[in-house]
PDB file as gemmi writes it, atoms N, CA and C in Angstrom:
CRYST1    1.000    1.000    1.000  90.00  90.00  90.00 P 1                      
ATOM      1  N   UNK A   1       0.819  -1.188   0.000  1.00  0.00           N  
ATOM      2  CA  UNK A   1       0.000   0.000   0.000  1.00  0.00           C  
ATOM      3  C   UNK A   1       0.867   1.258   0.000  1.00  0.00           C  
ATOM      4  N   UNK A   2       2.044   1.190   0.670  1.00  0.00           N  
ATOM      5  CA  UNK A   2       3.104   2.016   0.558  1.00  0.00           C  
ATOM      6  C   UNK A   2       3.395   2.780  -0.741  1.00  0.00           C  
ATOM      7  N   UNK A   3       3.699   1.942  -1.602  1.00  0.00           N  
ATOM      8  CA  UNK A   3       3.853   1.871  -2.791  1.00  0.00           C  
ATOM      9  C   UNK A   3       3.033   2.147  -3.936  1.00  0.00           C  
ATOM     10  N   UNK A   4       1.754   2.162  -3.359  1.00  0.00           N  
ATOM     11  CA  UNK A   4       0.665   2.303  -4.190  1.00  0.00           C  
ATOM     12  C   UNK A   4      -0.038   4.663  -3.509  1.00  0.00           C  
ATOM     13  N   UNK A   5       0.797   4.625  -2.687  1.00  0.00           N  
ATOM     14  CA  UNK A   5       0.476   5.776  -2.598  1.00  0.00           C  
ATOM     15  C   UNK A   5       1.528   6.303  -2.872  1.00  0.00           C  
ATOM     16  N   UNK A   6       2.320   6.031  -3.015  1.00  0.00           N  
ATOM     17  CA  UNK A   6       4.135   6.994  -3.697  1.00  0.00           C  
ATOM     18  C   UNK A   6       3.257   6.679  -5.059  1.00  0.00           C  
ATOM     19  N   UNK A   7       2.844   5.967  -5.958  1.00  0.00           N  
ATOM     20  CA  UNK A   7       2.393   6.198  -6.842  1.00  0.00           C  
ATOM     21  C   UNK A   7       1.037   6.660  -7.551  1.00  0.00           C  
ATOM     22  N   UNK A   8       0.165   6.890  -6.547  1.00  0.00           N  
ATOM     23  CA  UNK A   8      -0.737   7.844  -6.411  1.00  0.00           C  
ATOM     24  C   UNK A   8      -0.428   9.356  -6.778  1.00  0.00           C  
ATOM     25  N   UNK A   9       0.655  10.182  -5.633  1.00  0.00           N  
ATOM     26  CA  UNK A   9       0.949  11.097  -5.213  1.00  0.00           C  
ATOM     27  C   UNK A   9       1.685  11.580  -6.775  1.00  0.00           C  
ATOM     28  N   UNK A  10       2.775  10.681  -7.237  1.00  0.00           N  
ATOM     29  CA  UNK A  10       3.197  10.852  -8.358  1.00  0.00           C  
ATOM     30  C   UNK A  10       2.421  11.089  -9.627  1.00  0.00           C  
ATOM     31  N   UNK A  11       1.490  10.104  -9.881  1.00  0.00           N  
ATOM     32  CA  UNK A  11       0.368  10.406 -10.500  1.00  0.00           C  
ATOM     33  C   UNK A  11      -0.027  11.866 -10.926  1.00  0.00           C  
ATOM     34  N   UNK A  12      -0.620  12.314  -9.675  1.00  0.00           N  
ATOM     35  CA  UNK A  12      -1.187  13.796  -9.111  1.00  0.00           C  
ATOM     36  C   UNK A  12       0.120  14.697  -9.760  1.00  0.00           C  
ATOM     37  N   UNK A  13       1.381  14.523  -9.254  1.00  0.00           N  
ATOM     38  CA  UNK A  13       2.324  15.334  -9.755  1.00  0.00           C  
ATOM     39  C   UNK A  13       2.285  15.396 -11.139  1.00  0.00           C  
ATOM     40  N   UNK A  14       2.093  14.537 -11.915  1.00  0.00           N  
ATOM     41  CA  UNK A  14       1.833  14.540 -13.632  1.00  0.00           C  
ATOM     42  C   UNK A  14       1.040  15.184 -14.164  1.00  0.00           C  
ATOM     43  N   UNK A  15      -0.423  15.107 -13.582  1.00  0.00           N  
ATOM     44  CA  UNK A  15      -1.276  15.406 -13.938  1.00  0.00           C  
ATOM     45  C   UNK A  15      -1.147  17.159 -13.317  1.00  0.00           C  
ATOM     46  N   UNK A  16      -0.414  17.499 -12.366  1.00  0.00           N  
ATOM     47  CA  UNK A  16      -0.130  19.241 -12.380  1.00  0.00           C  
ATOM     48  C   UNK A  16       0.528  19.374 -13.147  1.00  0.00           C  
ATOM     49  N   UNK A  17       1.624  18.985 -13.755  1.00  0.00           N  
ATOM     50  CA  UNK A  17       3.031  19.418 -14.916  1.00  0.00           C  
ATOM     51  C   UNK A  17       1.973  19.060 -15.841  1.00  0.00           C  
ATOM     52  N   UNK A  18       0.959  18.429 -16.366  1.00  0.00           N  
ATOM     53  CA  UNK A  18       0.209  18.162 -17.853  1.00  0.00           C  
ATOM     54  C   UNK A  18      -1.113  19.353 -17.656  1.00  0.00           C  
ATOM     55  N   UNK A  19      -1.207  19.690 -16.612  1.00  0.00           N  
ATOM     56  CA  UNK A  19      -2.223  21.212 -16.714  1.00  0.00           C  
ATOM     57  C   UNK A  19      -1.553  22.284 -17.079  1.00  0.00           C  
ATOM     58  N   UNK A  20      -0.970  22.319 -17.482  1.00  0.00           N  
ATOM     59  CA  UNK A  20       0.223  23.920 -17.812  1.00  0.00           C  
ATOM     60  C   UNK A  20       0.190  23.669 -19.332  1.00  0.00           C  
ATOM     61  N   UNK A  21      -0.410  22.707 -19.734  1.00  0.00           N  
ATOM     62  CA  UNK A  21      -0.339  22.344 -21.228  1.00  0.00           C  
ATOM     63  C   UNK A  21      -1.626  22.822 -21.695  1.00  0.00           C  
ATOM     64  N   UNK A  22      -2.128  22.467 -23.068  1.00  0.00           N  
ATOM     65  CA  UNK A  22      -3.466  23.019 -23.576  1.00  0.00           C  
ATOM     66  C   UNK A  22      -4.497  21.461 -23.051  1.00  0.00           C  
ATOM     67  N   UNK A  23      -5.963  21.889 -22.889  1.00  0.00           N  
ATOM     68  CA  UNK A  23      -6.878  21.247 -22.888  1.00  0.00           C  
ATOM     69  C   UNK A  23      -7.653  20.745 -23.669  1.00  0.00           C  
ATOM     70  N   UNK A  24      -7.447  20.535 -25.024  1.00  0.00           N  
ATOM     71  CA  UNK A  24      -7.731  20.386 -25.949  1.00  0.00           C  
ATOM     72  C   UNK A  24      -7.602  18.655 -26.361  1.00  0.00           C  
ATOM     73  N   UNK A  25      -8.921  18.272 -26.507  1.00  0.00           N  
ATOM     74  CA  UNK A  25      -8.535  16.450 -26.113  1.00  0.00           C  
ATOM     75  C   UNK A  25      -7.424  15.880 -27.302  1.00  0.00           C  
ATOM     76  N   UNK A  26      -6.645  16.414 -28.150  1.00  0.00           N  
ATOM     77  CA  UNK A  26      -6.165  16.011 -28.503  1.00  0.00           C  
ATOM     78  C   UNK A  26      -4.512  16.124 -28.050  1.00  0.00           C  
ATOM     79  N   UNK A  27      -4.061  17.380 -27.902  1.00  0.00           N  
ATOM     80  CA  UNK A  27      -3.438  17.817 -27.317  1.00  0.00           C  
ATOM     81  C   UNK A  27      -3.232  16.880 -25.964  1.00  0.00           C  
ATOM     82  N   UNK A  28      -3.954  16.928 -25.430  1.00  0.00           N  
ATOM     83  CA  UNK A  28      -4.184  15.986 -24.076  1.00  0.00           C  
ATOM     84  C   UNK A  28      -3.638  14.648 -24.482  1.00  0.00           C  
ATOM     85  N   UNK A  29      -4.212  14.151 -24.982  1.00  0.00           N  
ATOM     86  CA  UNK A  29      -3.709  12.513 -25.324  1.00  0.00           C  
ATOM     87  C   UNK A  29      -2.295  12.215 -25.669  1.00  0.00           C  
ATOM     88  N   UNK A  30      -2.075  13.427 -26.295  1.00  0.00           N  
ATOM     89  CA  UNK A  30      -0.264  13.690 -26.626  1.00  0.00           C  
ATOM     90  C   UNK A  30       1.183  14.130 -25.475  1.00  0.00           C  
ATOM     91  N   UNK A  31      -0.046  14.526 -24.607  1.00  0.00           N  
ATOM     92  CA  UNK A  31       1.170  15.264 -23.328  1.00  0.00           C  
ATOM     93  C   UNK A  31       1.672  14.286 -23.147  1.00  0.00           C  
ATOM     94  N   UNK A  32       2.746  14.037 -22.354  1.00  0.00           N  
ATOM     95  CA  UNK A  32       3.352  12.699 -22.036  1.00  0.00           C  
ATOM     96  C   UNK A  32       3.453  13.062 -20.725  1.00  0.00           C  
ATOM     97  N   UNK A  33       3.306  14.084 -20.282  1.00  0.00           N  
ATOM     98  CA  UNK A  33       3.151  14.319 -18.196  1.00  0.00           C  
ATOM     99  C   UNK A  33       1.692  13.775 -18.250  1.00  0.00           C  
ATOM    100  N   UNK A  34       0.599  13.962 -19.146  1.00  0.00           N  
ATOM    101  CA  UNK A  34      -0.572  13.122 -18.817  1.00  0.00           C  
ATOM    102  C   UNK A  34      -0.702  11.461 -18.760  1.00  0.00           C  
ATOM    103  N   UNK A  35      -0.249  11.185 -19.830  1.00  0.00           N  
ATOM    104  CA  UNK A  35       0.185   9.950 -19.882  1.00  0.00           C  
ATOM    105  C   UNK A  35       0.609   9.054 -19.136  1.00  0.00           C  
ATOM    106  N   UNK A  36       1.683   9.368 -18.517  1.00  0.00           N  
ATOM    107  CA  UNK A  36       2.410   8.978 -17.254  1.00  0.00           C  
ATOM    108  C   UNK A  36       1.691   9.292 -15.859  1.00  0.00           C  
ATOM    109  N   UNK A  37       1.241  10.484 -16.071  1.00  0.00           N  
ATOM    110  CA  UNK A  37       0.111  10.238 -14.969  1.00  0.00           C  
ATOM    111  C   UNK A  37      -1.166   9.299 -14.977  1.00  0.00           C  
ATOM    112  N   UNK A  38      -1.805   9.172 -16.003  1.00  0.00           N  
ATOM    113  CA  UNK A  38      -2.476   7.963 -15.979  1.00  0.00           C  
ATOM    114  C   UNK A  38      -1.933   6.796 -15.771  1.00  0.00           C  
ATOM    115  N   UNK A  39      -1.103   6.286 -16.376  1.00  0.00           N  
ATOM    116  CA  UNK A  39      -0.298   5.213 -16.084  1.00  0.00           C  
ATOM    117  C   UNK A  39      -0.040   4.965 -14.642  1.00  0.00           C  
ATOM    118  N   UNK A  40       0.783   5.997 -13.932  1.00  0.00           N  
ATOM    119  CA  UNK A  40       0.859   5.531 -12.529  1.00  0.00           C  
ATOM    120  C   UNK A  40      -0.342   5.711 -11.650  1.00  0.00           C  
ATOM    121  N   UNK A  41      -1.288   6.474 -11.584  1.00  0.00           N  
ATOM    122  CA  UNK A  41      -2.698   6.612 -11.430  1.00  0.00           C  
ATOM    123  C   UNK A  41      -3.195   4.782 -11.549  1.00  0.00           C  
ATOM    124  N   UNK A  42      -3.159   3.948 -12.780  1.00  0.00           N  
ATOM    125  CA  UNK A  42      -3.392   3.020 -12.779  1.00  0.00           C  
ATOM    126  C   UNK A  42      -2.530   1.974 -12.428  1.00  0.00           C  
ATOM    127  N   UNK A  43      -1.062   1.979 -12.447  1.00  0.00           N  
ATOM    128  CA  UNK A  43      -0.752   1.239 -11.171  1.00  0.00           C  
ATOM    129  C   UNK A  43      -0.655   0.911  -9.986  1.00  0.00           C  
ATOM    130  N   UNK A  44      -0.663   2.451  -9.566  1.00  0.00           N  
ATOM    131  CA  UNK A  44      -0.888   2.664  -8.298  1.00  0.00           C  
ATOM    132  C   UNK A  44      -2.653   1.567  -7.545  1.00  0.00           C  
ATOM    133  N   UNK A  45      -3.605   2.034  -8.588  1.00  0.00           N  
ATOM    134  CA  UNK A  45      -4.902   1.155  -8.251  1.00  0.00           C  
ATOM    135  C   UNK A  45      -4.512  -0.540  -8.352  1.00  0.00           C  
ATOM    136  N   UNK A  46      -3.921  -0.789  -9.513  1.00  0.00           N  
ATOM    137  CA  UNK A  46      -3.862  -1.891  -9.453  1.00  0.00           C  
ATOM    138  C   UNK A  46      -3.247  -2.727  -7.700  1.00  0.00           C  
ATOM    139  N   UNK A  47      -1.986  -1.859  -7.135  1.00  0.00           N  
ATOM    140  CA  UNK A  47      -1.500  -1.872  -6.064  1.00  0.00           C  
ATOM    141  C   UNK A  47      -2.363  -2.027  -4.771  1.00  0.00           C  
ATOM    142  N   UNK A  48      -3.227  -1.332  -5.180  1.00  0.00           N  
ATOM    143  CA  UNK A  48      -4.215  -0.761  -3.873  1.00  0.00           C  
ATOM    144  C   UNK A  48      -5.033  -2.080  -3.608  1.00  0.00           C  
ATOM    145  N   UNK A  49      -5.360  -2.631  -4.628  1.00  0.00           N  
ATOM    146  CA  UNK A  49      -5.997  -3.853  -4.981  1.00  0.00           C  
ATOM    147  C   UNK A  49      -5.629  -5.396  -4.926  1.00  0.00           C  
ATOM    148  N   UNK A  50      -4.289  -5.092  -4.994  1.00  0.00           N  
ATOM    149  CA  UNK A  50      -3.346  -6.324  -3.980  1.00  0.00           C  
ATOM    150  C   UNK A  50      -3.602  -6.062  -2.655  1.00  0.00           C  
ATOM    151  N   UNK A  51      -3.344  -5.150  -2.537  1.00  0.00           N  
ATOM    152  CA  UNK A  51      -3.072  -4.730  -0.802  1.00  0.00           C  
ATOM    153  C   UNK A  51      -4.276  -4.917   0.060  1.00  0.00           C  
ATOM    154  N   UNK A  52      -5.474  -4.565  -0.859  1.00  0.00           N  
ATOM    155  CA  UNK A  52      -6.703  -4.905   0.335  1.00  0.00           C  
ATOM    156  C   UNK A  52      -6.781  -6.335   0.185  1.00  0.00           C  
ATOM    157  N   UNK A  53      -6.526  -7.233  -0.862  1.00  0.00           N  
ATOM    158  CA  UNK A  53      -6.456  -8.387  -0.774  1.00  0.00           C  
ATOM    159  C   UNK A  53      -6.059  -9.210   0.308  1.00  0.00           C  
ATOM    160  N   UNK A  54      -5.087  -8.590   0.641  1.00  0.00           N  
ATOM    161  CA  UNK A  54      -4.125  -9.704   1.808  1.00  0.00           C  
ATOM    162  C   UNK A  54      -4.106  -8.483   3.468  1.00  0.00           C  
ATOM    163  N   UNK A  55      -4.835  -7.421   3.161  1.00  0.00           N  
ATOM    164  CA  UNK A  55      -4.668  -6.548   4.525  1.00  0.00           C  
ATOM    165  C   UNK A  55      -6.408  -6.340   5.014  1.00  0.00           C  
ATOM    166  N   UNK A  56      -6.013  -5.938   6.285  1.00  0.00           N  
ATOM    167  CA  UNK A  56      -6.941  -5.326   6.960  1.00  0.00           C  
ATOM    168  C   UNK A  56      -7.795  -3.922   6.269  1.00  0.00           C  
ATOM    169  N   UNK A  57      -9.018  -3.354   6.121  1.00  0.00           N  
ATOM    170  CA  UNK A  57      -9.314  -2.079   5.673  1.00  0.00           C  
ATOM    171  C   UNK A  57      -9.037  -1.157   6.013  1.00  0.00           C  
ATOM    172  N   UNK A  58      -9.181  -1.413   7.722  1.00  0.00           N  
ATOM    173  CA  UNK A  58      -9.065  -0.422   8.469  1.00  0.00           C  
ATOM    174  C   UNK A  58      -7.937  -0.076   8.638  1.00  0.00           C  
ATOM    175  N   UNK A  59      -6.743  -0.533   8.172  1.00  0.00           N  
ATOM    176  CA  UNK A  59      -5.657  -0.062   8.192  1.00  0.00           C  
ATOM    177  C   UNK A  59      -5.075   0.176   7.008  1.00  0.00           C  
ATOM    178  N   UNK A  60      -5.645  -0.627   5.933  1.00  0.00           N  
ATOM    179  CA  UNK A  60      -4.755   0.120   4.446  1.00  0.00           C  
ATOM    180  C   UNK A  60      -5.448   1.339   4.568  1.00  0.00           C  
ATOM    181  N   UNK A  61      -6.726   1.518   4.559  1.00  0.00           N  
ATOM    182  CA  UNK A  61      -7.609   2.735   3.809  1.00  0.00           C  
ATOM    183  C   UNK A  61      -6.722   4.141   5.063  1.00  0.00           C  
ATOM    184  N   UNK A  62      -6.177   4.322   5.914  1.00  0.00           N  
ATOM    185  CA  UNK A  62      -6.172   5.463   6.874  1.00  0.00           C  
ATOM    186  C   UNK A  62      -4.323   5.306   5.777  1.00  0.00           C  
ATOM    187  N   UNK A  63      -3.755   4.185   5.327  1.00  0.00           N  
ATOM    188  CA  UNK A  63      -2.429   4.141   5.289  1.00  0.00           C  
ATOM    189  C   UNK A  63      -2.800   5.188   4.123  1.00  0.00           C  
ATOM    190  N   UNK A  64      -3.335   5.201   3.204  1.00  0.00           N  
ATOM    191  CA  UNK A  64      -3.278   5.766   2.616  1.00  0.00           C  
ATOM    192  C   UNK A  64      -3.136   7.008   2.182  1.00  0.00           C  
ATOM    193  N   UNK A  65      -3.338   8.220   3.307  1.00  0.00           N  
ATOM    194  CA  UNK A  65      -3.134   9.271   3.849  1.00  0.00           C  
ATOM    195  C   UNK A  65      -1.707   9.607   3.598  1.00  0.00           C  
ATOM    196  N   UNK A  66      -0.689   8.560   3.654  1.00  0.00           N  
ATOM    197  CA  UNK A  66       0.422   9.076   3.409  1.00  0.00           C  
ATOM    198  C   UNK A  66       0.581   9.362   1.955  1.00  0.00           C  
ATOM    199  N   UNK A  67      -0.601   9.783   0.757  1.00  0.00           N  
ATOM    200  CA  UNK A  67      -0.390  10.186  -0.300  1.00  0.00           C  
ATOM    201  C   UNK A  67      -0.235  11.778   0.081  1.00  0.00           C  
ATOM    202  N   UNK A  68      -1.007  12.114   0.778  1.00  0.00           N  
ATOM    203  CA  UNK A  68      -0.591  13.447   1.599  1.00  0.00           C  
ATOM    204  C   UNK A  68       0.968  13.839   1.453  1.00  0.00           C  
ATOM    205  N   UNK A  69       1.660  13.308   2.173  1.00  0.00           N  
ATOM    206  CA  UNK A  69       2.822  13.108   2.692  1.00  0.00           C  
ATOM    207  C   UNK A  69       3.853  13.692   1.515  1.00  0.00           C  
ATOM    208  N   UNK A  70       3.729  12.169   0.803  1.00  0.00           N  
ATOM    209  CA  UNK A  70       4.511  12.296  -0.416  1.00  0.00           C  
ATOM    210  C   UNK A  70       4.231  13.670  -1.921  1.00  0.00           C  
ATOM    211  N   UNK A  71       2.705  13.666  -1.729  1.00  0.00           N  
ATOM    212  CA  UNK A  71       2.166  14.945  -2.351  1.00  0.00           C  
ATOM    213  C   UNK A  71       3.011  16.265  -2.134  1.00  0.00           C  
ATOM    214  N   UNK A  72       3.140  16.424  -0.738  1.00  0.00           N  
ATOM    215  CA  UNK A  72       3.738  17.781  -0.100  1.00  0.00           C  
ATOM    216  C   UNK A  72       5.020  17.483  -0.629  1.00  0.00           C  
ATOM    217  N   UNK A  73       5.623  16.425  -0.325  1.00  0.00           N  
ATOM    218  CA  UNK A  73       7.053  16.601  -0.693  1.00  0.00           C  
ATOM    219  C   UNK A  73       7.519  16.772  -1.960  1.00  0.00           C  
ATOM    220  N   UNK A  74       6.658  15.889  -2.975  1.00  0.00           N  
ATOM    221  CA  UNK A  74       6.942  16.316  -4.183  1.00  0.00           C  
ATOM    222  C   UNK A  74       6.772  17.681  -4.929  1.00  0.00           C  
ATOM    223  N   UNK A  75       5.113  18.361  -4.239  1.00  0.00           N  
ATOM    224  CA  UNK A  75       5.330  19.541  -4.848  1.00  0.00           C  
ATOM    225  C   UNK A  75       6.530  20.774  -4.246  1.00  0.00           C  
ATOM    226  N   UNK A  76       7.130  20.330  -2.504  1.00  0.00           N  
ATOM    227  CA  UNK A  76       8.079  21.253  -2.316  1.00  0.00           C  
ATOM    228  C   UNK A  76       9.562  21.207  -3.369  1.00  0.00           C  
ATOM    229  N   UNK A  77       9.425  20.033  -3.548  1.00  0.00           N  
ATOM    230  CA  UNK A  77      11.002  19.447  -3.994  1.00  0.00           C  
ATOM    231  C   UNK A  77      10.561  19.914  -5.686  1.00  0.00           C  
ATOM    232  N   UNK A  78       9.769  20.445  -6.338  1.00  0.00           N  
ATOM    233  CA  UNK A  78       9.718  19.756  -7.725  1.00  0.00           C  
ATOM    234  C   UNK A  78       9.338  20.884  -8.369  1.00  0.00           C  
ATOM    235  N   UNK A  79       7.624  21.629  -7.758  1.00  0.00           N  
ATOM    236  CA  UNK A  79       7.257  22.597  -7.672  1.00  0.00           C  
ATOM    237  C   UNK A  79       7.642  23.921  -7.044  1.00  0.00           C  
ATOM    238  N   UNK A  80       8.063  23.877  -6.620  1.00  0.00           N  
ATOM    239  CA  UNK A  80       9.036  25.124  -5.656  1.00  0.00           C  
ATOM    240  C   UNK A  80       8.039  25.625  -4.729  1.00  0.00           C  
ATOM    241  N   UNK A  81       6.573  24.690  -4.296  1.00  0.00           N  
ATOM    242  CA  UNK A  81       5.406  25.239  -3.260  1.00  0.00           C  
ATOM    243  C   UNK A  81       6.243  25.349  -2.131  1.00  0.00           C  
ATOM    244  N   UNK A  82       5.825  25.945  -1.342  1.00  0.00           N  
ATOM    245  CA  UNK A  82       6.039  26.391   0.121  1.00  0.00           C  
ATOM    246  C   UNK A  82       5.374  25.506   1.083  1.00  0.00           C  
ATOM    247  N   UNK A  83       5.792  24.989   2.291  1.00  0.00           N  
ATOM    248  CA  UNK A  83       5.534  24.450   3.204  1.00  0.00           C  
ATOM    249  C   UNK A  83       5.292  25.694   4.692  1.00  0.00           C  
ATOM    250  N   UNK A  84       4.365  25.914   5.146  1.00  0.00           N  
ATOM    251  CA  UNK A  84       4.471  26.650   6.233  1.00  0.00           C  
ATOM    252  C   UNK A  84       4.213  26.069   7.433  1.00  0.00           C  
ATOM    253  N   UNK A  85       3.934  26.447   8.804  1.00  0.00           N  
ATOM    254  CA  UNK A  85       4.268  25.887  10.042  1.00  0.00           C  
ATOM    255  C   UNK A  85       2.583  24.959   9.900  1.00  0.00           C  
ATOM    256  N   UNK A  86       1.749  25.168   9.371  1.00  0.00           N  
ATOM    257  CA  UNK A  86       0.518  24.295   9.630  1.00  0.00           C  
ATOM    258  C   UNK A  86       0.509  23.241   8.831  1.00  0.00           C  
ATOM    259  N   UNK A  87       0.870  23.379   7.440  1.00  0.00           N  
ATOM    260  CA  UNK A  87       1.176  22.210   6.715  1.00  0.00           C  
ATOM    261  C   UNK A  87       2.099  20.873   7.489  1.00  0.00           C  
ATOM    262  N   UNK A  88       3.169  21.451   7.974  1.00  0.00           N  
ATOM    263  CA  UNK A  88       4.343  20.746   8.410  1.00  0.00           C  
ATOM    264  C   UNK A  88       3.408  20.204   9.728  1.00  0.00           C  
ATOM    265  N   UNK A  89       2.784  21.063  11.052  1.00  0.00           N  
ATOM    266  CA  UNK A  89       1.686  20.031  11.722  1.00  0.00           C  
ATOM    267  C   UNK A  89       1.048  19.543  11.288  1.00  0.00           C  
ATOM    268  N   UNK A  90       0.361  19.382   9.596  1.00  0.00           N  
ATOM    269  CA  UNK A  90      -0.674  18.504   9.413  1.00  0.00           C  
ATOM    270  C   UNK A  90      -0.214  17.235   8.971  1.00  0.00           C  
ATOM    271  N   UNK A  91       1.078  17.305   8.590  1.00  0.00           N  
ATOM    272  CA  UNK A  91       1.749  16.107   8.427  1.00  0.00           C  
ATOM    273  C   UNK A  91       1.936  15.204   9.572  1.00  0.00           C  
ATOM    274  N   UNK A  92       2.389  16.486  10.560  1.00  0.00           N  
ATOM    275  CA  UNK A  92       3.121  15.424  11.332  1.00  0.00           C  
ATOM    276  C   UNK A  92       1.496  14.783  12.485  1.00  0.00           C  
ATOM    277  N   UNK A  93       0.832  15.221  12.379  1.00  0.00           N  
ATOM    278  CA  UNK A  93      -0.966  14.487  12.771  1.00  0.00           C  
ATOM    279  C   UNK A  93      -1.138  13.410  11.937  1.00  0.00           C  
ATOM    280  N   UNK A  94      -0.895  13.800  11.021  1.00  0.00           N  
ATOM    281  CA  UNK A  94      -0.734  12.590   9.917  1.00  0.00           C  
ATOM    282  C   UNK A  94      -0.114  11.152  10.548  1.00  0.00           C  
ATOM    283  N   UNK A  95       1.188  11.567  10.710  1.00  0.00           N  
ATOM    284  CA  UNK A  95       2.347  10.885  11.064  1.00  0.00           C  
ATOM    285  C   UNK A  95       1.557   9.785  12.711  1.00  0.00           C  
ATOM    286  N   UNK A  96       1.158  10.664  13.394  1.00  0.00           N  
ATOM    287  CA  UNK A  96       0.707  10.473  14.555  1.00  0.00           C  
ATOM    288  C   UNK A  96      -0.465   9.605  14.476  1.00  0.00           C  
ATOM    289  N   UNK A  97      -1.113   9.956  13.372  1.00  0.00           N  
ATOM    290  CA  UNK A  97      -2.596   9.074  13.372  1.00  0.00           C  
ATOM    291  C   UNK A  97      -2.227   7.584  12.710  1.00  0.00           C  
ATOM    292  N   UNK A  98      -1.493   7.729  11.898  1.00  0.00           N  
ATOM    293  CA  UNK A  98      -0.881   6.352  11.409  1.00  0.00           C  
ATOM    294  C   UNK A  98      -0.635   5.368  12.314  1.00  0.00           C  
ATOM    295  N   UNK A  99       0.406   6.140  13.222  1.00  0.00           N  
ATOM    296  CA  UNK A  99       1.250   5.185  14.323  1.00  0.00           C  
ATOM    297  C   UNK A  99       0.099   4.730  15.217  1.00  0.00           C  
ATOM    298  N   UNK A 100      -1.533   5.532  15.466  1.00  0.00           N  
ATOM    299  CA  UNK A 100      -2.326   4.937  16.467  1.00  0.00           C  
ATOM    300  C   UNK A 100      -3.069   4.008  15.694  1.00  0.00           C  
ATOM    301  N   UNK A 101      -2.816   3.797  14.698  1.00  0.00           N  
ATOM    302  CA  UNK A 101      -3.579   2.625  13.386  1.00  0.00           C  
ATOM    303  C   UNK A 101      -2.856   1.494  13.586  1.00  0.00           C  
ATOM    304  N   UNK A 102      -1.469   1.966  13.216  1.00  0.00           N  
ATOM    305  CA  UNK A 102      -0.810   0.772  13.456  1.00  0.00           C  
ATOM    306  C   UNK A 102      -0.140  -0.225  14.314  1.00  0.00           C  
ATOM    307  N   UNK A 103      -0.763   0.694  15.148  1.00  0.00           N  
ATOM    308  CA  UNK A 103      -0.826   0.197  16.836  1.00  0.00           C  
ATOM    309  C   UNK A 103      -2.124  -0.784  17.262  1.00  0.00           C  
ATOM    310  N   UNK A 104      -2.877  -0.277  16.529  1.00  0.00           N  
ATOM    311  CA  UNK A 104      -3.998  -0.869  16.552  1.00  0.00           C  
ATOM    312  C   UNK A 104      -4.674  -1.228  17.791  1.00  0.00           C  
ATOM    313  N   UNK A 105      -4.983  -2.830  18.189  1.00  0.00           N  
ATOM    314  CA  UNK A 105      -5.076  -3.234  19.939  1.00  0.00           C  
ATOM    315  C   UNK A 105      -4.218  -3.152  20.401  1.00  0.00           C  
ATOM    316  N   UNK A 106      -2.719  -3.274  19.862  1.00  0.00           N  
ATOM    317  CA  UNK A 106      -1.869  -3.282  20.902  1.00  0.00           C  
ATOM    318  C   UNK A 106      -1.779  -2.294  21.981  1.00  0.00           C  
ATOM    319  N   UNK A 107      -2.695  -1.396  21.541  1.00  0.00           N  
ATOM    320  CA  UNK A 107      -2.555  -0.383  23.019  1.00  0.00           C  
ATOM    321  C   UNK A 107      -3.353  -0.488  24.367  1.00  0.00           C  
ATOM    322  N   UNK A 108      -4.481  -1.671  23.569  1.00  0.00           N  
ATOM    323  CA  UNK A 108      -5.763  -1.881  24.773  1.00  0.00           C  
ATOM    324  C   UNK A 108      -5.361  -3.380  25.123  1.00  0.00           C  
ATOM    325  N   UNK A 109      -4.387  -3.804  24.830  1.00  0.00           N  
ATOM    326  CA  UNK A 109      -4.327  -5.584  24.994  1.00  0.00           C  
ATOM    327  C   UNK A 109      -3.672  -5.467  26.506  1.00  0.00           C  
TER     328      UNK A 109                                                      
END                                                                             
């Protein structure tokens, strides 16, 4: 599931670098930042779809949140967006809500 949201997030990053292009469905079909964003868009699902296979829901579906994660980082690192002091806490809630997921009973056992 890890893996399927690094390629989610990436996805999303394509599909911003293929909006700076024209909208024009032909045009479109030709971008190759669209392209590739579909593509990982659809591996990424395919991923998601192993993963509930052999996992719990309640814990892939919250894992997934870390498309968040990787989102922010890619657009700081790639996009030149800005991170400010609330973003950086919403991550790290992020971070925090994960760890009480993946803690799961072990905290009431």
């Amino acid at each position: 599931m890890v893996i399927s949201t690094i390629g989610s997030s990436c996805g999303a990053f394509f599909f911003k670098k293929a909006s700076g292009q024209s909208f024009r469905p032909v045009a479109l079909i030709q971008n190759r930042y669209f392209i590739v964003g579909i593509t990982t868009y659809a591996v990424s699902a395919v991923l998601s779809v192993i993963a509930f296979r052999g996992g719990e829901l309640t814990v892939l579906v919250p894992l997934a949140s870390l498309n968040y994660i990787w989102t922010a980082i890619l657009a700081q690192r790639f996009l030149g967006e800005q991170m400010n002091f609330w973003k950086w806490i919403g991550i790290l809630l992020i971070f925090i809500g994960l760890a009480f997921v993946g803690l799961g009973d072990k905290l009431w056992v």
